[in-house]
Structure formats: structure tokens, C-alpha cells
C-alpha positions in Angstrom: 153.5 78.9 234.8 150.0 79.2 234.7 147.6 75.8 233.8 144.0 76.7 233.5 141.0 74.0 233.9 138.1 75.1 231.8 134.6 73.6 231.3 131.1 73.3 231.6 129.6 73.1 235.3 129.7 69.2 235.8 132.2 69.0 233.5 134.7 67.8 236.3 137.0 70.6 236.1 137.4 71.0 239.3 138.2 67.0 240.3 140.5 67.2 237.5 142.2 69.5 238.8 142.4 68.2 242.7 143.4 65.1 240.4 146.3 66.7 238.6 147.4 68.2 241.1 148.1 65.3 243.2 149.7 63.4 240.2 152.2 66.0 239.8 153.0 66.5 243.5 153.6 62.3 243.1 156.3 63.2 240.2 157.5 65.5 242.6 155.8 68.7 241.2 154.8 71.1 243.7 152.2 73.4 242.3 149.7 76.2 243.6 145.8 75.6 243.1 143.5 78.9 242.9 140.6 79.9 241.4 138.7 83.5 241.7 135.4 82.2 242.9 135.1 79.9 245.8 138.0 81.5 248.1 137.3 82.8 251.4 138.2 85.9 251.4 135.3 88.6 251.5 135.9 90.0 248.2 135.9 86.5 246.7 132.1 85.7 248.9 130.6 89.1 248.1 131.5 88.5 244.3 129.8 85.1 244.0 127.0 86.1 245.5 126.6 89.6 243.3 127.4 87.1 240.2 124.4 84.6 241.2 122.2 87.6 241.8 122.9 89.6 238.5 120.2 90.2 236.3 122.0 89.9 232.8 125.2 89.4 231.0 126.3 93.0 231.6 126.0 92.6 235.3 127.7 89.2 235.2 130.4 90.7 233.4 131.2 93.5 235.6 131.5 91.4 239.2 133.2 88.9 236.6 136.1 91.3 235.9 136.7 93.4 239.1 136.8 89.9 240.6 139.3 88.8 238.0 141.2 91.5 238.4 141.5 91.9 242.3 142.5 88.1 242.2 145.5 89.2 240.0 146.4 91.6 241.6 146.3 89.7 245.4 146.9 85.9 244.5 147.6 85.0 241.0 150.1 88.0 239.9 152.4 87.3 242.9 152.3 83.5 242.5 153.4 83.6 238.7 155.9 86.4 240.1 157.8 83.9 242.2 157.7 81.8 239.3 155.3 79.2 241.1 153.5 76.5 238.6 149.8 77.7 239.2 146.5 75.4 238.3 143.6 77.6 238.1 139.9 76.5 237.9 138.6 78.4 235.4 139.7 81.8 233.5 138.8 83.8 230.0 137.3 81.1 228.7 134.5 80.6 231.2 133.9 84.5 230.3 133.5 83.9 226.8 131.2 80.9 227.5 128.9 82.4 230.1 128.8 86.3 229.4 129.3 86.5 225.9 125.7 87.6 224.3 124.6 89.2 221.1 125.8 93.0 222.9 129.3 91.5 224.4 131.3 89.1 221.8 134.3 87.1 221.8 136.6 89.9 220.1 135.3 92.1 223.3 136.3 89.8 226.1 139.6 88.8 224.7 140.8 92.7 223.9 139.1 93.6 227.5 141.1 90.6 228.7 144.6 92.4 227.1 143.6 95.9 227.8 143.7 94.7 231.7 146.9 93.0 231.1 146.3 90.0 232.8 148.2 86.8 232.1 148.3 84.6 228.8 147.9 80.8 230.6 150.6 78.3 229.8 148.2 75.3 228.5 144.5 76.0 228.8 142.5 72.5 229.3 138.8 72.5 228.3 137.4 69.5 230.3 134.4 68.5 227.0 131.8 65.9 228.4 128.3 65.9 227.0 125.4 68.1 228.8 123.3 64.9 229.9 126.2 63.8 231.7 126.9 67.4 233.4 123.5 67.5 234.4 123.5 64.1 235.8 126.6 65.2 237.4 124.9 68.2 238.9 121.7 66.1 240.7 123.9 65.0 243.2 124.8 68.4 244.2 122.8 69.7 247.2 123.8 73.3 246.9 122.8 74.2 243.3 123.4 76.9 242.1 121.1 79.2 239.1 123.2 77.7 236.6 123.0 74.1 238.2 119.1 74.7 237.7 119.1 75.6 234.1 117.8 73.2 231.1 120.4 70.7 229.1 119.6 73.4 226.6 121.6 76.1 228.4 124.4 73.5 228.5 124.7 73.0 225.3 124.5 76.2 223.8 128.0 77.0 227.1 129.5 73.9 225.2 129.4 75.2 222.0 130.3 78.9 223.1 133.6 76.5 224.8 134.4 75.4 221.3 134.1 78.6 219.5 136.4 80.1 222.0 138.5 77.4 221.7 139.0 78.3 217.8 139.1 82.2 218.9 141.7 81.6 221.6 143.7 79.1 219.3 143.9 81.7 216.3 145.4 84.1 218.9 148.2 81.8 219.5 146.7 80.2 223.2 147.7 76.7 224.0 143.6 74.7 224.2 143.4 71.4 224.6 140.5 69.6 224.7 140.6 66.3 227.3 137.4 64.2 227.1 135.9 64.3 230.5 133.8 61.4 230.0 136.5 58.8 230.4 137.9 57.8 234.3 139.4 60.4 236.8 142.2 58.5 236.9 143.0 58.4 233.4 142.3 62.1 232.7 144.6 63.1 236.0 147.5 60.9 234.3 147.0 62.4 230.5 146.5 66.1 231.5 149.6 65.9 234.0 152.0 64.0 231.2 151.1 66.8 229.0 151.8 69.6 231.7 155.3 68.2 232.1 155.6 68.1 228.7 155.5 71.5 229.0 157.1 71.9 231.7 160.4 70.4 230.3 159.9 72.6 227.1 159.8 75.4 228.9 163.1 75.0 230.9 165.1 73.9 227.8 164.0 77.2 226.3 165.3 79.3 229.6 168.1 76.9 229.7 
């Protein structure tokens, strides 16, 4: 089962996820955390690095997808293989958010996205908090990134890109929900892991 953790950076995403994660290892819930940016593996570092230094959406794009699809292929394909309940930080969405521009559109990413056959996620959780407070968020960072840097107007044209993907996704037939990420940790952690073993239990009376 795959569980995806979408959002704006300082969105939370990534707490939420920690957050979840813990909660359903307290119901007894053993699951896998990954993400394809952030590991330490080389091909993981040399890819963030090429991302932060491209010069445009096409460039993006390109470290974007080889990195997506070497993380497939290495980590996420064989964890969903041995049937493993995996939360990932961030997936097709972020693409659509962050790359899409008037040459690459939605419709692009998604077929590009099937054309690679790479998984459709279980429950897809767009973490929606307002662009002040992402910012905010982001001061207290101390390694900022180029995105960290950018304008509250960057961040809110990403947010609305994350709800128009959200409708594109949702037409497809892909599980979004949206969690308000301006409400406690602790509160978000306890609705997003009820709702995973919602799904959880629906899927095993369906194998059953």
C-alpha cells in the first residue's frame, strides 16, 4: 500500500508524516517511510543538487523523473512488492505543482507518469495551509533552499497548481484528500492515520 504526503514547502508534510507514522506503529501498524529526495544514497545527493541548480522547468523535470524512476526501481517497487504499507513524502503531485508551466501541462505529467508505469498511491494526502504560514514556517530553517527563498507569491500560485491537480488526479479516479495543516500535529497525525486504517481494513475485506 502506498500513502503519499503532498504539499507546499512548509506545509508540514514531512512532520505529518514522522507523525503518522508513529501513530500507526502505536496501533500496531508497521509501515515503511521513503521519499526520492533527501536519501543518502549518491544518486539521491547528485539529483537534489542537479534539481536546485536547473535553470527551468525542463531541466527540473528531467532530474525530477530519472530520480523518480531509479527510486522505483531500487526502493519503492520492491517495498510495495513485498506488500509493505509505504508513506512516501511527496510524489506526482509535487510534479504537477512545481514543473508544470505553459510548455509542460498536467495531461503531460500524468500520461508521462503512466507511460513509466509507476505506481497509482493508495490515498494521496495534500497537507493545505496558507502561504504566510509556510513562509513563516520556512524562517526558522537555516538551510534554505531556492524555493525556501522565493516570494509568498510563488507559494501561492504551487497552492493553487496543488488544487488543480487535486481535481485532475480526482477525475482520474486517485484517492486526494485534503487535511488542513494549520490545525495541531497532533490532531492531523490522529485524523490522517484513522483514515489510513480506514483504508487499510477496506482493502483486506476486499482480498479477503
Amino acid at each position: 500500500m502506498l500513502i503519499v504526503f503532498e504539499g507546499i514547502d512548509g506545509s508540514g508534510k514531512s512532520s505529518v508524516l514522522a507523525a503518522v507514522k508513529q501513530r500507526l506503529a502505536d496501533l500496531g501498524v508497521e509501515c515503511e517511510a521513503t521519499s526520492e529526495f533527501g536519501r543518502p544514497e549518491d544518486w539521491s545527493v547528485d539529483a537534489r543538487e542537479n534539481l536546485m541548480a536547473s535553470r527551468n522547468a525542463q531541466e527540473e523535470l528531467h532530474y525530477v523523473m530519472g530520480t523518480r524512476v531509479v527510486h522505483h526501481e531500487r526502493i519503492l517497487g520492491p517495498l510495495l512488492a513485498l506488500n509493505h504499507i509505504v508513506l512516501m513524502d511527496r510524489f506526482l503531485m509535487s510534479t504537477m505543482a512545481y514543473q508544470s508551466s505553459l510548455t509542460i501541462s498536467e495531461d503531460f505529467l500524468l500520461q508521462r507518469h503512466i507511460g513509466l508505469e509507476l505506481p497509482v498511491p493508495d490515498i494521496t494526502f495534500l497537507i493545505d495551509v496558507a502561504s504566510e504560514t509556510a513562509k513563516q514556517r520556512i524562517a526558522h530553517r537555516q538551510d534554505q533552499s531556492k524555493i525556501d527563498q522565493r516570494p509568498v507569491a510563488f507559494f501561492d500560485e504551487a497552492r493553487g497548481r496543488y488544487r488543480r491537480a487535486t481535481q485532475k488526479l480526482l477525475s482520474v479516479g486517485w484517492d486526494v484528500q485534503i487535511i488542513n495543516g494549520e490545525v495541531p500535529l497532533a490532531i492531523i497525525a490522529e485524523n490522517v492515520a484513522t483514515r489510513v486504517m480506514a483504508k487499510i481494513k477496506a482493502t483486506a475485506g476486499v482480498a479477503a
